[in-house]
N, CA and C of each residue as an Amber inpcrd file, in Angstrom:
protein
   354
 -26.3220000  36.6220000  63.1830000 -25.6340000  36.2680000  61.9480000
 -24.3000000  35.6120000  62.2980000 -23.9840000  34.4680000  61.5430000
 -23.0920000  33.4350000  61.6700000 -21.5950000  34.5270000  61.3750000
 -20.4780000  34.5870000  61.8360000 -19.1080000  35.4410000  61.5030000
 -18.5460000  33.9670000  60.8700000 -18.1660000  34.3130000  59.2910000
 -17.0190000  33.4560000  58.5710000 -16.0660000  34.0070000  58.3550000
 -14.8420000  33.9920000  58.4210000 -13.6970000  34.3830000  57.8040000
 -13.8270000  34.6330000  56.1330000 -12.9300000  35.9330000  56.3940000
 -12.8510000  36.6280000  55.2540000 -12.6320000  35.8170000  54.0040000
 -11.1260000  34.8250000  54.4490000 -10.1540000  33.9080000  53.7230000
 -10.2440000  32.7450000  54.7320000 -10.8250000  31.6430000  54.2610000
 -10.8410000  30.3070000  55.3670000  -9.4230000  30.1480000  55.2060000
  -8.6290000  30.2700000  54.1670000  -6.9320000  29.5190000  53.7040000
  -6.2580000  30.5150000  54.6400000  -6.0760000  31.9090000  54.8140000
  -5.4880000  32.9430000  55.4890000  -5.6230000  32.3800000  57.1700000
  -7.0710000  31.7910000  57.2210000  -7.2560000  31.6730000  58.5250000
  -6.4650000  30.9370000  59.2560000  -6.2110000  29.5550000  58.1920000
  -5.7140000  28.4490000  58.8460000  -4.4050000  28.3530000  58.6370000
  -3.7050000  29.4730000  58.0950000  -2.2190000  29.7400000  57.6380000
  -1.5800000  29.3230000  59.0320000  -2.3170000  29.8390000  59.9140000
  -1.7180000  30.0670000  61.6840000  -1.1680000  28.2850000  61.9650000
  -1.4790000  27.1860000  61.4960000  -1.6470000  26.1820000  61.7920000
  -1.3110000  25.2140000  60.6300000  -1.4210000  25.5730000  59.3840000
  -1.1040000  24.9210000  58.7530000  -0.2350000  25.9460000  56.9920000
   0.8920000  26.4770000  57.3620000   1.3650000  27.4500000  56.0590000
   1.5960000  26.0680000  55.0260000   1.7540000  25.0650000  55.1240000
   1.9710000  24.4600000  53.6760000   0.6930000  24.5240000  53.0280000
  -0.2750000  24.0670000  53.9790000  -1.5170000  23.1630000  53.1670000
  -1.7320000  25.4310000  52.3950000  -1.7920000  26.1720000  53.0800000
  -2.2510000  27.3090000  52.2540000  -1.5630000  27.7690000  51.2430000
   0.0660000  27.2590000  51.1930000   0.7590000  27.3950000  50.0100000
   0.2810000  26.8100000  49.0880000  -0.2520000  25.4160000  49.5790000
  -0.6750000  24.4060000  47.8450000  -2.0640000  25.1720000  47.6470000
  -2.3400000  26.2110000  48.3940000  -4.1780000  26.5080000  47.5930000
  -3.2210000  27.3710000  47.0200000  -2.7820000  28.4910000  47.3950000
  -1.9780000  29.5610000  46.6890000  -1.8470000  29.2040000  45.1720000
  -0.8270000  27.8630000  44.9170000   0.1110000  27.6990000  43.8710000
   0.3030000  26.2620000  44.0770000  -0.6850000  25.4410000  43.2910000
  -1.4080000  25.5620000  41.8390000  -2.3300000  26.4360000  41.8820000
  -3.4250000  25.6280000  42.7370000  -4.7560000  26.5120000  43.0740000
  -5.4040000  27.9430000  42.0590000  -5.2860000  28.7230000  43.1700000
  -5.0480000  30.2030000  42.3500000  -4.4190000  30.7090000  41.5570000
  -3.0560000  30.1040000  41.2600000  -1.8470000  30.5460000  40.5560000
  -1.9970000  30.2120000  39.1980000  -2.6490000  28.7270000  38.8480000
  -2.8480000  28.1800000  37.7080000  -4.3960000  27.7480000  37.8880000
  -4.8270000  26.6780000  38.2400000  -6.0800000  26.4730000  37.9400000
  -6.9920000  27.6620000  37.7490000  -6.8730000  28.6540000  38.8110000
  -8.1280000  30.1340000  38.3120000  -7.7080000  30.2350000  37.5420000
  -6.6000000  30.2800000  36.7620000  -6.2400000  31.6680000  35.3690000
  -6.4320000  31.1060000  34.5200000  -6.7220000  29.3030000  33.8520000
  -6.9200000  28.6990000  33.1820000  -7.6050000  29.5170000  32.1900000
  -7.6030000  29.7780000  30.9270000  -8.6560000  30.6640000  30.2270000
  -9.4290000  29.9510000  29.6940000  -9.8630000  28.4570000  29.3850000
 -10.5290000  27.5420000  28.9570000 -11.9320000  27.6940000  29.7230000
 -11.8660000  28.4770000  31.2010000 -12.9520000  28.8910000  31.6260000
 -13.2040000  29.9480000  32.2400000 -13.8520000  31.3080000  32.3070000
 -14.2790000  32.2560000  32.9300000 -14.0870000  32.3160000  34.0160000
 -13.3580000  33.6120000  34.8970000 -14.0530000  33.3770000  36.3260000
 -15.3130000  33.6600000  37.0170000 -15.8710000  33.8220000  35.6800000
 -17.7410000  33.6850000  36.4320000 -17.9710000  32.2210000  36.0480000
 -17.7160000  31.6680000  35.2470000 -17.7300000  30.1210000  35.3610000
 -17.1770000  29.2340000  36.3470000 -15.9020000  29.2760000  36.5890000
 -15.0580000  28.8860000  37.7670000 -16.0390000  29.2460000  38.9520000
 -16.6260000  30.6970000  39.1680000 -17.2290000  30.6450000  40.2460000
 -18.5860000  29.9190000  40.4740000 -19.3940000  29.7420000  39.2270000
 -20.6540000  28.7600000  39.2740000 -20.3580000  27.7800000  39.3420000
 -19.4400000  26.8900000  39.2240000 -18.5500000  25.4840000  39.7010000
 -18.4680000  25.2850000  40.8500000 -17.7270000  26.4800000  41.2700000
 -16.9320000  26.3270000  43.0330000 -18.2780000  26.4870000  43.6540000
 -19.4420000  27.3940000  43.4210000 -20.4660000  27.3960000  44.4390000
 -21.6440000  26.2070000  44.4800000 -21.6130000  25.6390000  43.3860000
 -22.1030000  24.0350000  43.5050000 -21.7680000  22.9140000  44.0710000
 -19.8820000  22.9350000  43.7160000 -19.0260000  22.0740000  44.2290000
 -19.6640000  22.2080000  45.6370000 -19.2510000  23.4210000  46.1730000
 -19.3130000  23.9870000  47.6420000 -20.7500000  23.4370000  48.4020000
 -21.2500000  23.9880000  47.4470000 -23.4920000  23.6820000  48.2930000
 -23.5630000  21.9570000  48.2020000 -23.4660000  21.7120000  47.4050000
 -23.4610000  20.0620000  47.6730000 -22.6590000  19.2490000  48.2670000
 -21.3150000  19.5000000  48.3520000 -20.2910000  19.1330000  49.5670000
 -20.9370000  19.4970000  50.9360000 -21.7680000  20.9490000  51.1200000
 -21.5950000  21.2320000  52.3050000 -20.4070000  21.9280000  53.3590000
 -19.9110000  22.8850000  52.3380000 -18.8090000  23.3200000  52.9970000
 -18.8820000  24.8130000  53.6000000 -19.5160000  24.8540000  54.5610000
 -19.5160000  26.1180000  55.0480000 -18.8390000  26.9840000  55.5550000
 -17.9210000  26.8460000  55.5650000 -16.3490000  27.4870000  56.0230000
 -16.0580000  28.1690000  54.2020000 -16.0380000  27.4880000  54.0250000
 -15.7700000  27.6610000  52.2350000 -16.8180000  29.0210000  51.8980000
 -17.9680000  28.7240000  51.4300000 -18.7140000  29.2760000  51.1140000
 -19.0750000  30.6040000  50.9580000 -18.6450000  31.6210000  52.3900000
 -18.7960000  32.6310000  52.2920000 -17.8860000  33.3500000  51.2740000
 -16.4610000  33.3270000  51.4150000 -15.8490000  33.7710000  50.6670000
 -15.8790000  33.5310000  48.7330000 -16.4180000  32.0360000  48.4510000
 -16.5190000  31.8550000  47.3890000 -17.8030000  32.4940000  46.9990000
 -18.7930000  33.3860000  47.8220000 -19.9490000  33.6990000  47.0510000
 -19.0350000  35.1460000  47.1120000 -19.0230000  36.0530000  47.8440000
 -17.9540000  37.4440000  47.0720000 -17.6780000  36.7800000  46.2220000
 -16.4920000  36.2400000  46.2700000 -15.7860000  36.3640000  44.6800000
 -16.7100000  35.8100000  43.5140000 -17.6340000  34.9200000  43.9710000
 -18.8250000  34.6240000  42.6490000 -19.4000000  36.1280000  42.2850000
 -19.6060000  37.3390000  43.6590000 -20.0930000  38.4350000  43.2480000
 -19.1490000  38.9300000  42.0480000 -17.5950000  39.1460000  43.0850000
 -16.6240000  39.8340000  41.9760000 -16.4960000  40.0430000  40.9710000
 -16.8430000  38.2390000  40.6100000 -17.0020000  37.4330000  39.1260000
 -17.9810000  37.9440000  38.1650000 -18.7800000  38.4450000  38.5330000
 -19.8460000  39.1010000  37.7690000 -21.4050000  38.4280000  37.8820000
 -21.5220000  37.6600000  38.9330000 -22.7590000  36.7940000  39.2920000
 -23.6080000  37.7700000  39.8670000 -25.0380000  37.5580000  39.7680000
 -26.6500000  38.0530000  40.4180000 -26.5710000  37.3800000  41.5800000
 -26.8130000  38.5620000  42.8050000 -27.7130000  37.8360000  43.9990000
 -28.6160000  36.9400000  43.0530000 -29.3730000  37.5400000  42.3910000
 -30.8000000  36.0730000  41.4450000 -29.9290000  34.7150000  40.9750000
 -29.1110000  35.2550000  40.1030000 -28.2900000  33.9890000  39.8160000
 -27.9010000  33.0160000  40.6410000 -27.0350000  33.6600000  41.5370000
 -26.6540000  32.6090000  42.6250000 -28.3320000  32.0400000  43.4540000
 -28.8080000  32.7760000  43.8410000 -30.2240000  32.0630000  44.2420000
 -30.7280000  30.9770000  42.9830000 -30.5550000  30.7590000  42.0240000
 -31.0370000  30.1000000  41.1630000 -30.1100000  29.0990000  41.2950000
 -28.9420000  29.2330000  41.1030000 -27.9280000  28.1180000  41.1880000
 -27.9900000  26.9660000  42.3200000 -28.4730000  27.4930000  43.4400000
 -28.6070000  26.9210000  44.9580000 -29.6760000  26.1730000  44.8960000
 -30.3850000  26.8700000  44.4700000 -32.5330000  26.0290000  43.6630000
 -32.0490000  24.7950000  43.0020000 -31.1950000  24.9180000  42.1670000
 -30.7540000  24.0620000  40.5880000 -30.2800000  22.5360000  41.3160000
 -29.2230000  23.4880000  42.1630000 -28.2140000  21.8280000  42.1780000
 -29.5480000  21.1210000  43.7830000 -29.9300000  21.8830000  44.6400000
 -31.0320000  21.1960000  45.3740000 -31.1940000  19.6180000  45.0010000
 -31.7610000  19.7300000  43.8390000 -32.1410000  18.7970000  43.3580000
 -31.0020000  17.6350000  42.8570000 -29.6100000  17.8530000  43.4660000
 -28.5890000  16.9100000  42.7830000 -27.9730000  16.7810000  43.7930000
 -27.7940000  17.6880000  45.1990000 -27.1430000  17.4350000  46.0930000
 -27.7110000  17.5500000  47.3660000 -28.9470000  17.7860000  47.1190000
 -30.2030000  17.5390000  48.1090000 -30.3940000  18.9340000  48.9190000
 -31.4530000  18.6890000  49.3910000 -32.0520000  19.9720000  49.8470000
 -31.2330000  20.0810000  51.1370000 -31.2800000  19.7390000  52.3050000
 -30.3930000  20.3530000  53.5280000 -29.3200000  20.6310000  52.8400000
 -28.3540000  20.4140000  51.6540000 -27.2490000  21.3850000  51.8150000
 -27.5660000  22.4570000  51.3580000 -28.7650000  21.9870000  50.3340000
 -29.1470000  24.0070000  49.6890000 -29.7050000  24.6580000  50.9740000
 -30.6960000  24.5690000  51.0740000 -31.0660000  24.9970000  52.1210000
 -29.7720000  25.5560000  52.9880000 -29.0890000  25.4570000  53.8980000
 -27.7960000  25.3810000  54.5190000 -26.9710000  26.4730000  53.4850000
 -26.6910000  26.4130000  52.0740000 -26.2800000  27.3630000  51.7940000
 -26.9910000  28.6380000  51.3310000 -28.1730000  29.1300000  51.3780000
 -28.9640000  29.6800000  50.8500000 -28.8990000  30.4520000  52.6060000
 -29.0950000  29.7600000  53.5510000 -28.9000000  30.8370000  54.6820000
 -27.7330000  31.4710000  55.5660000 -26.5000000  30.6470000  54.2260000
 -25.4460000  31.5490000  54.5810000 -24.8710000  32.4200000  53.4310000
 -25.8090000  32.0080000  52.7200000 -25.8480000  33.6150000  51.5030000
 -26.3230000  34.5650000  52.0140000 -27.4540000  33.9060000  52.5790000
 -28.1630000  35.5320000  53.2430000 -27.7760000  36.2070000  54.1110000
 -27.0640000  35.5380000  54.9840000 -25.8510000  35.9020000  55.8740000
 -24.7620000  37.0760000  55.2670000 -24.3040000  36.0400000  53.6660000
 -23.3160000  36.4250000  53.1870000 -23.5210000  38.2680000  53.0100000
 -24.5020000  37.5740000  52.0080000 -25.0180000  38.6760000  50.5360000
 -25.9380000  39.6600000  50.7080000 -26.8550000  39.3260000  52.3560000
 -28.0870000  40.6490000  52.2260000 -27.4390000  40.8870000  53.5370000
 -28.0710000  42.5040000  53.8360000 -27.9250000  43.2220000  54.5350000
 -28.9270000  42.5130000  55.4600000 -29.0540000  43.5280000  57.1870000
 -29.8430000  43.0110000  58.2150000 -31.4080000  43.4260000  57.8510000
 -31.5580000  43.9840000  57.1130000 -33.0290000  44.2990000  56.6720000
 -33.6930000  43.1690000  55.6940000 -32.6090000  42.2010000  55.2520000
 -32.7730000  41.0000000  53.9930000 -32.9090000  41.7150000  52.4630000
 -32.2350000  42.8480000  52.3230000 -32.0750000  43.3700000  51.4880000
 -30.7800000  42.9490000  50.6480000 -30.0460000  43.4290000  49.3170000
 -29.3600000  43.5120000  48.6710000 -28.2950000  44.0000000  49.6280000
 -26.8690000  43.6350000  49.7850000 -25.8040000  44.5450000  50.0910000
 -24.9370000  44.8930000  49.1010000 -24.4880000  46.4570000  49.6980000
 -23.9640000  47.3550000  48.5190000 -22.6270000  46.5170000  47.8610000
 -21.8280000  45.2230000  48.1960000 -20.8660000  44.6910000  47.5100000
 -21.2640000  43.8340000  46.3460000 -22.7780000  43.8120000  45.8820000
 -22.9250000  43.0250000  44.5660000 -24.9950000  43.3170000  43.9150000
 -24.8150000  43.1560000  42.8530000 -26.0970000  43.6680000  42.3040000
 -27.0730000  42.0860000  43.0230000 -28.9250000  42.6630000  42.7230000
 -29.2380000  41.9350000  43.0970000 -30.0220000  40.9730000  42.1020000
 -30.2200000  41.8910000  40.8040000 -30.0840000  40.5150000  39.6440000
 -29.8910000  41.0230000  38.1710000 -30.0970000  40.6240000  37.3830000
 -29.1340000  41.0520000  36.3290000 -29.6830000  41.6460000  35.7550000
């Protein structure tokens, strides 16, 4: 199993503290709290944005907090299926086996930090 950082922004603080101040604030500070959208919405955004960019550094951490958010292991598997078809299959694919990474245990089971569908 692939090791991602907890916080990719924390990671790269070591090397770069501005660029992690500007995720800080706007970023998190204002754009998440926006109330015009959910943060289970915000998080079905960021994990599309993410699977079709191809950002795997990204990814792990934005699927927790998609858990946090109130998202299904099913859901997010559905979401990854969905955009496939808009941002092509090697990136789903690609993120779908670092969900499983993420999100199931070594047995390919559910792990105890999020339900496994709704």
């Amino acid at each position: 199993m692939t090791k991602y950082p907890e916080s990719p922004r924390e990671a790269a603080r070591r090397f770069t503290p501005e660029l992690t101040e500007l995720v800080n604030s706007p970023l998190y500070s204002d754009v998440w709290t926006d109330g015009r959208l959910s943060p289970r919405d915000r998080s079905i955004a960021t994990l599309a944005a993410l699977t079709v960019l191809y950002r795997p550094d990204e990814l792990p951490a934005h699927l927790r907090r998609g858990v946090d958010n109130g998202l299904t292991h099913a859901e997010i598997s559905a979401l990854i299926t969905h955009v496939a078809f808009y941002g092509g299959f090697p990136a789903a694919i690609s993120a779908s086996m670092i969900a499983a990474d993420t999100l199931l245990d070594d047995e390919g089971e559910c792990s105890a930090d999020g339900p496994a569908d709704g």
